[in-house]
Steps between C-alpha positions, in 0.01 A plus 500: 500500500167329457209669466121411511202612338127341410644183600787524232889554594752702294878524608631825358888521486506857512338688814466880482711587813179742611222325397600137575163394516429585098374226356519486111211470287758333219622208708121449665403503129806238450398286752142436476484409121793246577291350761192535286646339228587162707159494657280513162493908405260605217517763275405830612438796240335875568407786288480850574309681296469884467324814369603462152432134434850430543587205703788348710559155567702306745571120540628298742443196707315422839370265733143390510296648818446108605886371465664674772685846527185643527643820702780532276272488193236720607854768580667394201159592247411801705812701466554377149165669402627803717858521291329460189224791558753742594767411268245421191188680646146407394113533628393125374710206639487159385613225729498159299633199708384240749182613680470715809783713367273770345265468738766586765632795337158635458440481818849686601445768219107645588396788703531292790833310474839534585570657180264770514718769406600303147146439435435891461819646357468228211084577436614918559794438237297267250197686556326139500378295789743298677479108336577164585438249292588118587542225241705201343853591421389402125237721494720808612526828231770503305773787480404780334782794551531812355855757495562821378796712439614764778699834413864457403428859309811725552426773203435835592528700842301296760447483889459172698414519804434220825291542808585350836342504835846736625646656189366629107780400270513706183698479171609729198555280184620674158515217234637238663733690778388576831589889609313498835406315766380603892327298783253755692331396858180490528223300736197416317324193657396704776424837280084449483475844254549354095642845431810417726571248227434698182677809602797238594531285213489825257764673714724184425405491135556873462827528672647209293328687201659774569824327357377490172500735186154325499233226630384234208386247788432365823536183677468357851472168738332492824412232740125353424324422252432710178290410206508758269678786682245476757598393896248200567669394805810691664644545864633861438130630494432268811443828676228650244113451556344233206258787397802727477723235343229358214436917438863620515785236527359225228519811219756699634735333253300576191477885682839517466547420137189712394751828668823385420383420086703225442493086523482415834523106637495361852560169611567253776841545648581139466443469112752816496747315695493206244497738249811653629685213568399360101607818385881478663509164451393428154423167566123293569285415739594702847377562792513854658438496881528822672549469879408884612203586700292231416619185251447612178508243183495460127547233235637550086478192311720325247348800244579747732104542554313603811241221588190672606559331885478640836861415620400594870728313634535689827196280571613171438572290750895366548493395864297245624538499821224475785415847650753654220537900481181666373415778220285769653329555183357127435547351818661221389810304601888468306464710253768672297444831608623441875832331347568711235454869565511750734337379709657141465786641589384726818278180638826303469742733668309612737436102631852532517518769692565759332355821633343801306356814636162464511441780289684371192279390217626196313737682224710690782491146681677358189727773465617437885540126405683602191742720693578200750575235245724787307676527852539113549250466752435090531140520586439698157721256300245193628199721425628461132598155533159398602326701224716326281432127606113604462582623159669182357210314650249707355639511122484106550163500574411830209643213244205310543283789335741675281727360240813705620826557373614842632403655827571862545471591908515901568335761722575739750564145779779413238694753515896514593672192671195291646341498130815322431500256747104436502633379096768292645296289741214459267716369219672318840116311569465395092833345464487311856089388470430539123798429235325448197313870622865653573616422113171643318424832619674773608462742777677858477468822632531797257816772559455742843305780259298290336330313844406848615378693136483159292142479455435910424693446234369222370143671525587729304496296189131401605317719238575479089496858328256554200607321204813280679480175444 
């Protein structure tokens, strides 16, 4: 099936049975450099800087504005910039190639432009103004990265613990061996009062404490971002006022380890995830993607190191198709997060038909989903299919920023058979449309316990005791 975009044609050979109109951001990728190449293409290099100096750079190649393509260029820059914020995250972007380029994606990233949205989460994260800066590819910053190592400290008696949008995951941990573990319920996006959140987050800690002759530490992951134990950015507290949230939510963190008198470390879910799946693995770089509520990510690297990125990748683009499914949040068009969460999965079955009471919140949705593929029900088997075509796309396309090797896919949407089968179509998509892909990394999900308490565990090991090394 051919399909058309900015002037450019891709012909997938796999078409999610749901979503046939998904158009990959991998094979558009594919495409246009292939046809850039034959036509006269010219380097292309940007760097994302961010808060700490540190800076990311990406190279590739592209079409000058005067040569032809020009719709498919302007596309193919714009959402490159957009993958490479969210995955690598920075307030200062450089944009070194032929001119027009930069001046283009200043013009889509400003107060005014299409990108709005990206424009002030980046300066809010960064605390810097938004910047774009155009220039020769030659004159582009260099790469200037920084890593760090995360947890993998199992001494003592420790609780890990991992927030969702429908459930607080908790963990007991006594040197090593895990002798508790509980999912509770819970509804915070909507919960506006910041004690709702304290006085739920301690209960989990405490009840998983409670299995312990005592607590030495305390670890957790959340969706957002978190520099320094603090929430900067975070869809749980969606509900909370900003005056109540800078007062209450961005210490509340440091309020807990000031009562509980011990070390204390939160961070982003998806660095846990990687963590989790180095951890069990034992084996460099991975990728931990965590399809729950939202898309969670993280990345370890060849020293087992955290990177110091954003990993957002719920917000980077995978389908380009023309009037694609839109985030709510950003506004924009083929992200991640409607393919491969929650409510990825609820937008796709119910297109299909599926129907929910309308008083079902997304986690009972995916329970009824669940229960329907577990009875054989054909409509739930395709919903999985046609996550799993997007997800062998994606991880195509996630090569181009990411040196991978193994990919670690868990969360709440993986669970029982249709984690299985989204796993057996995406590793379906990279043998079929990408070979050399298929043999160099290596997509898994972790055992049944693991996908639903994995990352809990994992936090745990977040925060290093007085005088361990």
């Amino acid at each position: 099936m051919t399909k058309s975009v900015a002037g450019l044609e891709v012909r997938p050979a796999f078409i999610p049975p749901l979503d046939p109109d998904f158009l990959p951001a991998s094979l558009f990728h594919r495409e246009y450099r292939t046809r850039a190449r034959s036509l006269g293409a010219k380097p292309l290099r940007i760097a994302l800087e961010r808060a700490d100096g540190s800076i990311s750079t990406h190279e590739t190649i592209v079409l000058p504005l005067d040569k032809g393509l020009r719709e498919a260029t302007l596309l193919y820059v714009e959402r490159i910039v957009k993958s490479l914020l969210w995955q690598r995250g920075g307030w200062k972007v450089t944009v070194g190639g032929p001119k027009g380029l930069g001046e283009h994606i200043r013009a889509v990233y400003s107060p005014a432009g299409a990108r709005k949205f990206d424009f002030e989460f980046m300066g809010g994260v960064y605390e810097h103004p938004f910047t774009v800066v155009e220039c020769r590819a030659e004159e582009c910053p260099g790469t200037k990265e920084t890593s760090v190592p995360l947890g993998r400290h199992l001494d003592g008696c420790r609780v890990g613990f991992d927030l969702g949008a429908s459930d607080r995951k908790a963990s007991a941990v006594k040197d090593g061996e895990v002798v508790f573990s509980e999912e509770v319920v819970w509804d915070p996006r909507p919960a506006t009062d910041p004690q709702y959140h304290y006085d739920g987050i301690m209960d989990s800690i405490r009840r998983a404490a409670a299995h312990l002759p005592r607590l030495d530490a305390v670890g957790g992951s959340a969706a957002g971002v978190y520099i320094n134990n603090r929430p900067r950015v975070a869809s749980l507290y969606r509900g909370v006022p900003k005056t109540e949230f800078d007062a209450r939510i961005a210490p509340m963190f440091e309020r807990m380890r000031e009562e509980l008198g011990v070390p204390f470390e939160v961070v982003n879910d998806g660095e846990v995830t990687a963590l989790a799946g180095s951890m069990s693995l034992g084996e460099n770089p991975v990728l931990g993607l965590a399809y729950g509520s939202s898309l969670a990510a993280g990345y370890v690297n060849h020293e087992g190191n955290i990177t110091g990125w954003l990993n957002e990748l719920a917000f980077v683009p995978v389908d380009y198709r023309a009037n694609g499914p839109v985030d709510e949040w950003s506004g924009d068009a083929g992200c991640g997060v409607q393919f491969f969460s929650q409510q990825g999965s609820n937008r796709i079955a119910s297109s299909a038909g599926m129907v929910f009471d309308a008083a079902m919140g997304l986690p009972e949705r995916l329970v009824v989903l669940q229960e329907k593929m577990k009875a054989g029900d054909e409509v739930a088997a395709k919903v999985y299919e046609s996550i799993g075509v997007c997800v062998g796309y994606a991880l195509a396309h996630y090569d181009e920023f990411y040196e991978m090797r193994h990919v670690l896919v868990l969360g709440r949407v993986t669970t029982g058979r249709g984690g299985d089968i989204i796993l057996e179509k995406a590793k379906e998509v990279l043998q079929g449309e990408f070979p050399g892909l298929a043999e160099r990394i290596l997509p898994a999900l972790p055992d049944e316990k693991s996908r639903r308490v994995g990352q809990s565990i994992a936090a745990a090991s977040l925060p290093a005791l007085e005088g361990s090394k």
